[in-house]
C-alpha positions as CSV (number, residue, x, y, z in Angstrom):
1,X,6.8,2.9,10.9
2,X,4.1,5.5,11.2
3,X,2.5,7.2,8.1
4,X,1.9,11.1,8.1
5,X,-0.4,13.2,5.4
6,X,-0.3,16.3,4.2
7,X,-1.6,18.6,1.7
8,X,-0.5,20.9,-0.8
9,X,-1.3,22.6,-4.0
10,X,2.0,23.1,-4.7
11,X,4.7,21.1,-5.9
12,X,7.5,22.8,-6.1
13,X,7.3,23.4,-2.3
14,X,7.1,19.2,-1.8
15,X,9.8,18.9,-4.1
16,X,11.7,21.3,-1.8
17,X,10.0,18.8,1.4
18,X,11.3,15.8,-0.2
19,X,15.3,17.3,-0.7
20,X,15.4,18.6,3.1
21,X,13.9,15.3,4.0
22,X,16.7,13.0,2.1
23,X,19.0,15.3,3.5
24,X,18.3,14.9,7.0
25,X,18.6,11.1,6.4
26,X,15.0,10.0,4.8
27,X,15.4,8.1,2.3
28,X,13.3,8.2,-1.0
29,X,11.0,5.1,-0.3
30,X,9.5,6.7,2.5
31,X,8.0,9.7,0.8
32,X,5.4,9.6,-1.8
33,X,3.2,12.6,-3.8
34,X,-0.4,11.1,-4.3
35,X,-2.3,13.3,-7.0
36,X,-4.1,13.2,-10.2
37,X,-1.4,14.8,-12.2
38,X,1.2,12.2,-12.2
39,X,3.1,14.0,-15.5
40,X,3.8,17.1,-12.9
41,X,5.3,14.8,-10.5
42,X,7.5,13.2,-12.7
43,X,8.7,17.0,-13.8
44,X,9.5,18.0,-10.4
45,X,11.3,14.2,-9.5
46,X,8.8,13.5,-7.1
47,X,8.4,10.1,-5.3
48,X,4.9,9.6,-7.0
49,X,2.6,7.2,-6.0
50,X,2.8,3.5,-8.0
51,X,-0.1,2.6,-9.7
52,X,0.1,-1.0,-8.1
53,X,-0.6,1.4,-5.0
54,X,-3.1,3.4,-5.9
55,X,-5.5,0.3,-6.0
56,X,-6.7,-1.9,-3.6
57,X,-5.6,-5.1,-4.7
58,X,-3.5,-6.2,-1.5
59,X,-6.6,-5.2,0.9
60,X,-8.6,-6.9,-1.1
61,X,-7.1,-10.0,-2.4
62,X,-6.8,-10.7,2.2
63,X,-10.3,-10.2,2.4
64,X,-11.0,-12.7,-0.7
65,X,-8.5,-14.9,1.0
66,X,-10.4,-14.9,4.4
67,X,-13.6,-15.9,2.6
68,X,-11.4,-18.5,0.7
69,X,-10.5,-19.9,3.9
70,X,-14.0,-19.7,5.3
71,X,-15.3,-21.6,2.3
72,X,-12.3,-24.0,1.9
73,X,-12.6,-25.4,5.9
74,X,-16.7,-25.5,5.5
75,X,-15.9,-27.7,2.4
76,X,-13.4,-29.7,4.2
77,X,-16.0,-30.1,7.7
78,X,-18.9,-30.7,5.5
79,X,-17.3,-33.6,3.1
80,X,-15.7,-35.0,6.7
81,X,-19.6,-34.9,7.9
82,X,-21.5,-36.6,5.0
83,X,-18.9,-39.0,5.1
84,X,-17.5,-38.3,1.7
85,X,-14.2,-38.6,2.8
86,X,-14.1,-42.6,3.5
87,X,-14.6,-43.1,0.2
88,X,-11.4,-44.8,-2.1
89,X,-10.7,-41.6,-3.1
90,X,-10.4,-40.2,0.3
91,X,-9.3,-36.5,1.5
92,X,-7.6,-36.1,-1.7
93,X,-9.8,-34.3,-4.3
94,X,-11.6,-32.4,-1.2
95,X,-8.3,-31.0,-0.3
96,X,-7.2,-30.1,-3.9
97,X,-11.1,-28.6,-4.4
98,X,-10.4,-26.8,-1.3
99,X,-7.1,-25.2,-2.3
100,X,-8.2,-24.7,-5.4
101,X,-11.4,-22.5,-4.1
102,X,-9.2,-20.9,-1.7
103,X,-6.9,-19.6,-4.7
104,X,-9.7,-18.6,-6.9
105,X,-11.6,-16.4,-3.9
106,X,-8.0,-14.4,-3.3
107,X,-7.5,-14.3,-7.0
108,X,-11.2,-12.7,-7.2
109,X,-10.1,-10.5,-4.6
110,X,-7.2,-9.0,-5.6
111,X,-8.9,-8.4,-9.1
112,X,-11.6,-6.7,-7.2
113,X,-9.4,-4.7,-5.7
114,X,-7.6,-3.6,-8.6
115,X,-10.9,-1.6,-9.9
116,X,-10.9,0.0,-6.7
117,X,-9.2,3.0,-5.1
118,X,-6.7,1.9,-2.1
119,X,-8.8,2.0,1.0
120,X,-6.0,4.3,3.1
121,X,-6.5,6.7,0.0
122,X,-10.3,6.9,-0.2
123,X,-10.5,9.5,2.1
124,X,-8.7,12.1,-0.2
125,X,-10.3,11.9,-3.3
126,X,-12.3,15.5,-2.7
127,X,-9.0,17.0,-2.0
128,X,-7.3,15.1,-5.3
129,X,-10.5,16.2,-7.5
130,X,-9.8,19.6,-6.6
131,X,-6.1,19.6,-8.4
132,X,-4.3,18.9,-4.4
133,X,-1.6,16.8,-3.8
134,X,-1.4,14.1,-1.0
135,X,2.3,14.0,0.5
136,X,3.2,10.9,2.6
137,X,6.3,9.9,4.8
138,X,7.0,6.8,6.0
139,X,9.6,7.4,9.2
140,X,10.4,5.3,12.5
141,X,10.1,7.1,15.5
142,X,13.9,8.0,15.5
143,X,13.0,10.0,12.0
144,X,10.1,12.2,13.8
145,X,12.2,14.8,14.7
146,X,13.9,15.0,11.7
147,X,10.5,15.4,10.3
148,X,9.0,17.7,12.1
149,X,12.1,20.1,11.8
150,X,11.7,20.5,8.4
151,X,7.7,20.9,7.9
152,X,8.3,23.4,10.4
153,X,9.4,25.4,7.5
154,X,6.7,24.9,5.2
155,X,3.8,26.2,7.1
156,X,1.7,25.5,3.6
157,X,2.0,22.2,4.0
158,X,-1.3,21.2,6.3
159,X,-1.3,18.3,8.1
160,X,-4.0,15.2,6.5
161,X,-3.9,12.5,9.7
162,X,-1.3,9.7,10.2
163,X,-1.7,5.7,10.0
164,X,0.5,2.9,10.0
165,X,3.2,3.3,7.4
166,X,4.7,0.3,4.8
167,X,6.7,-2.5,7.1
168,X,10.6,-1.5,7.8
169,X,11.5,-4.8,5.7
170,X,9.9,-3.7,2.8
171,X,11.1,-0.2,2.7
172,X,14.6,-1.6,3.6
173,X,14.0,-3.6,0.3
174,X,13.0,-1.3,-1.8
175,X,15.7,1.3,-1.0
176,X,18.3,-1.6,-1.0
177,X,16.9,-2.5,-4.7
178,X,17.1,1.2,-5.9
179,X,20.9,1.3,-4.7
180,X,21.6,-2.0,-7.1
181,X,19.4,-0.6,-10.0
182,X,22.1,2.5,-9.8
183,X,25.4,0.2,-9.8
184,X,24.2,-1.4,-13.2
């Protein structure tokens, strides 16, 4: 899927996005409002932004479990080296120390990350500290069109870059889950 940004000030005009989009076959997991006034967007039933996404944990907690990695294999090479492991205990306790250092430098991570702002939203926080609203879409490359049709009516809308949007499985998921949450 592929991620496109936009700006606005105004959110009765993105709640107005968001309806022409679901119409023309989006659905509601692919679009999210990113802003600072999260009681607004809630008025005007907007996709907002989850708080679990407005931090960086996920980025984080991978780069925490890289270094994990790194330090769990250098503890695994160097006990192999100094001969440690042809002791009676064996590989044992150096593989449970290593799993166990490779869940505490993810853990670390993620926790990290959860005081941080999401890296792919970083770039926006001038536009956010000035009371603007980021607008995202998640769409495959069948939805473009669709997409494009309908900004083309909101000429106030002005375009903030693209990136790689959330995987197809998970959005699948997610709108999958919102249909079952609506049958209870």
């Amino acid at each position: 899927m592929n991620r496109h940004y936009y700006v606005s000030a105004d959110l009765d005009e993105l709640e107005s996005v968001e309806q022409e989009l679901e119409a023309g076959g989006i659905a509601p997991e692919q679009m999210h409002v990113l802003t600072e006034k999260d009681a607004e967007v809630e008025q005007h039933h907007l996709h907002e932004v989850t708080s679990f996404m407005k931090q960086d944990m996920v980025h984080s907690g991978e780069i925490g479990a890289v270094v994990g990695l790194l330090i769990a294999a250098l503890l695994l090479v160097g006990a192999w080296l100094l001969g440690w492991t042809d002791t009676a205990a064996g590989w044992l306790p150096f593989i449970f120390l290593a799993v166990v250092v490779f869940g505490f430098c993810t853990w670390e991570g993620g926790f990290f990350g959860f005081q941080e702002p999401n890296a792919h939203f970083r770039r926006f926080k001038k536009l956010l500290k000035h009371g603007k609203h980021i607008f995202f879409v998640d769409v495959e490359p069948e939805q473009e069109a669709t997409l494009n049709r309908v900004l083309r009516q909101h000429p106030h809308l002005k375009t903030a870059g693209y990136g790689s949007g959330a995987p197809h499985w998970l959005v699948a998921w997610q709108h999958r889950w919102h249909q079952f949450k609506r049958t209870i």
